[in-house]
MMTF fields as JSON, N, C-alpha, C and O atoms, coordinates in Angstrom:
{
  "mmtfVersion": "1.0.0",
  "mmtfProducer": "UNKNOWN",
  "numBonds": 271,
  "numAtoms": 272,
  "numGroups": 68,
  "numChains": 1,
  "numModels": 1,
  "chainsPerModel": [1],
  "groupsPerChain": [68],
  "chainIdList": ["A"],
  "bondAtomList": [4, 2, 8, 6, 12, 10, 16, 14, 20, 18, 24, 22, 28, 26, 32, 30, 36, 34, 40, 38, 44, 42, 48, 46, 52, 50, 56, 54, 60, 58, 64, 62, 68, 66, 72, 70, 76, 74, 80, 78, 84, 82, 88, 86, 92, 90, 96, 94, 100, 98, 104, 102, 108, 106, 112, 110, 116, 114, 120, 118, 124, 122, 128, 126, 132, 130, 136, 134, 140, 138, 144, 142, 148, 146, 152, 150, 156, 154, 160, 158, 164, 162, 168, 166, 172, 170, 176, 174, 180, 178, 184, 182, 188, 186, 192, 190, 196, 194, 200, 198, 204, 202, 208, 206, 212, 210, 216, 214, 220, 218, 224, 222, 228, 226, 232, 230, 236, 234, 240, 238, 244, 242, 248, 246, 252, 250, 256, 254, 260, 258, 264, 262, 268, 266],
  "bondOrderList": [1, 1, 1, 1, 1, 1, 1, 1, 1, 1, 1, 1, 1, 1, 1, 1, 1, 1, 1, 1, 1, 1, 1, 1, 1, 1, 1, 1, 1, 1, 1, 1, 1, 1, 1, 1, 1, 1, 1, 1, 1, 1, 1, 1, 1, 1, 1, 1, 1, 1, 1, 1, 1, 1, 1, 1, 1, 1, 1, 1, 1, 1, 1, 1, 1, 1, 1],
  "groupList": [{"groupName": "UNK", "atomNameList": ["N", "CA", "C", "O"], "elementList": ["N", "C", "C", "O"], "formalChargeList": [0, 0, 0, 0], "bondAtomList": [1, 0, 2, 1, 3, 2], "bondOrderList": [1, 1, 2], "singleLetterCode": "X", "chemCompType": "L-PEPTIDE LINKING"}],
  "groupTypeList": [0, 0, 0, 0, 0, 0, 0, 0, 0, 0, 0, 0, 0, 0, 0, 0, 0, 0, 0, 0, 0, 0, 0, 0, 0, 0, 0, 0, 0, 0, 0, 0, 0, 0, 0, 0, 0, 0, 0, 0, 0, 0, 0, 0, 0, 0, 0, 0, 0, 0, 0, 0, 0, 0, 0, 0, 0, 0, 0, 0, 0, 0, 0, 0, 0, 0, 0, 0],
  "groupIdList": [1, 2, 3, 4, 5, 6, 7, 8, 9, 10, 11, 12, 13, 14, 15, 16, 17, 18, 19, 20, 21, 22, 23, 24, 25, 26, 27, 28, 29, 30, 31, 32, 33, 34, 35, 36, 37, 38, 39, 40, 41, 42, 43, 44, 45, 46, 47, 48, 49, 50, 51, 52, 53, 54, 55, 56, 57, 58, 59, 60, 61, 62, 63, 64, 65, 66, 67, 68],
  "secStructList": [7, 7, 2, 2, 2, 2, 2, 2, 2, 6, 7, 7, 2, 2, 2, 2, 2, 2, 2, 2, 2, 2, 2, 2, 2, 2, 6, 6, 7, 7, 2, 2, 2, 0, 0, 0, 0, 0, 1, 7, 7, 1, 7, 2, 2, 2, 2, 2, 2, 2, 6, 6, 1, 1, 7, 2, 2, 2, 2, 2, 2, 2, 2, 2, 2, 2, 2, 7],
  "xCoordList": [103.168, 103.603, 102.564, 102.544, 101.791, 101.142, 99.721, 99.149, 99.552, 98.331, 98.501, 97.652, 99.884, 100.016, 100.295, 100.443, 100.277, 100.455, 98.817, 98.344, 98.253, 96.779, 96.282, 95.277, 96.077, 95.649, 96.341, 95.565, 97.764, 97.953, 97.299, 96.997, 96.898, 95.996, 94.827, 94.485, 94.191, 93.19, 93.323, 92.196, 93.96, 94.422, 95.017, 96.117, 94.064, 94.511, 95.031, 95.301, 95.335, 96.028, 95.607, 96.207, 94.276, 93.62, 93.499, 93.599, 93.168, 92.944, 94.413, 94.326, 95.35, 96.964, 96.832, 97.055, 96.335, 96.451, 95.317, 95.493, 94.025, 93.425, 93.907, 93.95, 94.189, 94.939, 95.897, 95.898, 96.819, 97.83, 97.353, 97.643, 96.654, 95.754, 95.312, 95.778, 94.378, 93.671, 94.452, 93.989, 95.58, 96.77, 97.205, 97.077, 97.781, 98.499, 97.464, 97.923, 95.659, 95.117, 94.843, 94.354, 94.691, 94.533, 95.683, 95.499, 96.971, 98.204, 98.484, 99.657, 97.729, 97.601, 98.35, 98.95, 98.546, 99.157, 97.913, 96.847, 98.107, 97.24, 96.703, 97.333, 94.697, 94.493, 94.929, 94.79, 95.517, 95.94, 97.16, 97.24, 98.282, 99.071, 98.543, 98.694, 98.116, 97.305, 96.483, 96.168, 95.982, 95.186, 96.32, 96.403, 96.994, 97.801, 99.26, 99.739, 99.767, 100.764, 100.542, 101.199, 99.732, 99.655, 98.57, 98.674, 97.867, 96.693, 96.502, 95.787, 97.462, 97.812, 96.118, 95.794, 95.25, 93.786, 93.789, 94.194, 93.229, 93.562, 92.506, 92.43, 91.804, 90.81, 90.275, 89.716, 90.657, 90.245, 88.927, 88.713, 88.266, 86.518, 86.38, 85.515, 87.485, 87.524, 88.005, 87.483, 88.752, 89.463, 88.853, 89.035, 88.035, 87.254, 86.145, 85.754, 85.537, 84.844, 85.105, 84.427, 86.082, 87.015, 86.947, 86.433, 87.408, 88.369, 87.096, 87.245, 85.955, 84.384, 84.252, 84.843, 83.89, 83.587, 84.41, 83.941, 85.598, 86.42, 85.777, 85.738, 84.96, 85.135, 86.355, 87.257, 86.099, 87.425, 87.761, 88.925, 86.882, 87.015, 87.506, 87.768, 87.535, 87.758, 89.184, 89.691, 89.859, 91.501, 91.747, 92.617, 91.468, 92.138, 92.583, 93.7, 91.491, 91.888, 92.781, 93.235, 93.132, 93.662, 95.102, 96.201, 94.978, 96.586, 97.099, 98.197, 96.067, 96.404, 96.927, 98.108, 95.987, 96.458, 97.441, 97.647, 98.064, 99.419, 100.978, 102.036, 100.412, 101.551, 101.603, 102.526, 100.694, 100.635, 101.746, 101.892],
  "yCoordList": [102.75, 103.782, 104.89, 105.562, 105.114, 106.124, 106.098, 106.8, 104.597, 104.418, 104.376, 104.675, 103.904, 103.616, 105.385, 105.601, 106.086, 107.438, 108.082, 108.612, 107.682, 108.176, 107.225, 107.917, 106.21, 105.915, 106.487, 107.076, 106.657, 107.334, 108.509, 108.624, 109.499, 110.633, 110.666, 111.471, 109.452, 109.224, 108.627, 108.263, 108.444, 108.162, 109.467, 109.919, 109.635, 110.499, 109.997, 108.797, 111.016, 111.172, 109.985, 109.098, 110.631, 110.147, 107.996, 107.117, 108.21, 106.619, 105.681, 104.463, 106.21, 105.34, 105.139, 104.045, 106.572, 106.296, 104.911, 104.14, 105.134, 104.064, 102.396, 101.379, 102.7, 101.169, 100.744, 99.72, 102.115, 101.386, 100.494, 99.348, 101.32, 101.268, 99.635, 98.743, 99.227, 98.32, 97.073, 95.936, 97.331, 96.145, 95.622, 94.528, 96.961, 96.385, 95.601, 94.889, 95.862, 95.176, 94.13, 93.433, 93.232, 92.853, 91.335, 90.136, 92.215, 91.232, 90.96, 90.687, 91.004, 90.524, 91.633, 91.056, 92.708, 93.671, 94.278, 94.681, 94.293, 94.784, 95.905, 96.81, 95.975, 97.056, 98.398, 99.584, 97.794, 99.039, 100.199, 101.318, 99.222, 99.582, 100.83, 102.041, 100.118, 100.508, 101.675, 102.376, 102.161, 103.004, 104.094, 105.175, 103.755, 104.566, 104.856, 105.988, 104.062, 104.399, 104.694, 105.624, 104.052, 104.256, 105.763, 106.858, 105.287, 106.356, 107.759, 108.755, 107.181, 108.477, 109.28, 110.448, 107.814, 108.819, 108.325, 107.205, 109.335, 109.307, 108.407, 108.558, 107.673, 106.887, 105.327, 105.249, 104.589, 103.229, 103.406, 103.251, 103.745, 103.296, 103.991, 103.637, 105.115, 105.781, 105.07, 105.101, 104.496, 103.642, 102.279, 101.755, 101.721, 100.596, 100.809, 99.925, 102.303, 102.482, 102.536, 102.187, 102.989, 102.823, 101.766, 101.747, 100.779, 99.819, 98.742, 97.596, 99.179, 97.792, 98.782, 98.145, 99.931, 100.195, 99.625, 100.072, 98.711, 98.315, 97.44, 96.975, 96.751, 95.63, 95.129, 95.755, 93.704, 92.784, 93.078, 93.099, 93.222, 92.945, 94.591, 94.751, 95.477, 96.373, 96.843, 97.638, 96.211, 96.012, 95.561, 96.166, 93.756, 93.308, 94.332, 94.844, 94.696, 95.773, 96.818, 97.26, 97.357, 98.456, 97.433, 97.832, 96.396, 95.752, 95.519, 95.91, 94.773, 94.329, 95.728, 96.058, 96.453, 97.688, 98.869, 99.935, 98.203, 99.112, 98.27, 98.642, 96.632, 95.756, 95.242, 94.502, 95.586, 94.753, 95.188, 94.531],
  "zCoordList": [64.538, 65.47, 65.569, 66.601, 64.694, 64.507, 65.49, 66.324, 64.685, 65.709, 67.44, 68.279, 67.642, 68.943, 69.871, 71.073, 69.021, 69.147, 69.569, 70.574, 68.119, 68.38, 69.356, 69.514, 70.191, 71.227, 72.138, 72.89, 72.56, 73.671, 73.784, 74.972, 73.128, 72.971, 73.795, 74.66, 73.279, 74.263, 75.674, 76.01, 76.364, 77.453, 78.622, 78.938, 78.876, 80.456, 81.147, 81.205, 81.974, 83.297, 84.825, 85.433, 84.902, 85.48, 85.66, 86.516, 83.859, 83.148, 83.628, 83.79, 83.766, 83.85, 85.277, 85.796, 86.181, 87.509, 88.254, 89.197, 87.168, 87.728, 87.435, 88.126, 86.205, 85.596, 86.901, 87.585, 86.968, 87.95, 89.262, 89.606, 89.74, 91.062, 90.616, 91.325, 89.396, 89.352, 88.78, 88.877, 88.218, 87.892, 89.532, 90.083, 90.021, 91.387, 92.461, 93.354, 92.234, 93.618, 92.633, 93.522, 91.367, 90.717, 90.852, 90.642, 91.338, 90.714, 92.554, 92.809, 93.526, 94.619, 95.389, 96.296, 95.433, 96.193, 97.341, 96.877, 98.513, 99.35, 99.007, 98.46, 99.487, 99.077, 100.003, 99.705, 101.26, 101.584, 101.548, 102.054, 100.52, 99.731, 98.446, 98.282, 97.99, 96.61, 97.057, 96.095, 98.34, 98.701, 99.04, 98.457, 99.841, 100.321, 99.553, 99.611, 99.018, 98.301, 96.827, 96.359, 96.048, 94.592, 94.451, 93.899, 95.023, 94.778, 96.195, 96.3, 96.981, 98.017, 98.421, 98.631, 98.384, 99.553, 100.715, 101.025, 101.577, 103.083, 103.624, 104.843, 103.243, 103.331, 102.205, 101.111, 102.912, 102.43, 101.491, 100.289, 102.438, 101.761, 100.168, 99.368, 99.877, 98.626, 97.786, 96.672, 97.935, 97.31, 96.891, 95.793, 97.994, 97.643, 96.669, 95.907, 96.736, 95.798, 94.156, 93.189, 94.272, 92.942, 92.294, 91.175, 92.827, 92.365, 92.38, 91.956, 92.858, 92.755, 91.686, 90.813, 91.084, 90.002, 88.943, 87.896, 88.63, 87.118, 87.218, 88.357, 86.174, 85.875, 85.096, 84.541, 85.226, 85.517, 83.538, 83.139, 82.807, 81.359, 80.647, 79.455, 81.5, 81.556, 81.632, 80.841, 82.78, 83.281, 82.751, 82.125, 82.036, 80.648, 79.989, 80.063, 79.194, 78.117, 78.052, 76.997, 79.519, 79.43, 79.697, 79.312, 80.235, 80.587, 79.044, 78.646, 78.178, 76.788, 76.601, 76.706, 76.332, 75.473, 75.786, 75.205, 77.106, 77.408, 77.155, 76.649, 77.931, 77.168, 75.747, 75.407, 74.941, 73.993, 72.904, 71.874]
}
């Protein structure tokens, strides 16, 4: 418990919103869902930039390490 404590610590705000963003275009949800509803920017191309910056081994980790 403790540890699962001290990792949430390290986990921002920011970090959950991108996970979310990158689980949902990930698990086949349109990206223009994911642009506009999860991450609420008024522009696609922001969003595409985002989401080419995760690598794929990257989202594992954060999926492992939120369901695990």
């Amino acid at each position: 418990m403790i540890s699962f404590i001290a990792t949430l610590e390290k986990v921002k705000a920011h970090d959950l919103r991108r996970h979310a963003a990158t689980y949902a275009s990930r698990s086949g949800v349109p990206i223009e869902i994911v642009s506009k509803v999860i991450l609420q920017h008024t522009n696609l191309p922001t969003t595409q930039i985002y989401l080419g910056k995760v690598p794929d081994t990257e989202s594992m980790r954060w999926i492992e390490n939120l369901y695990a």
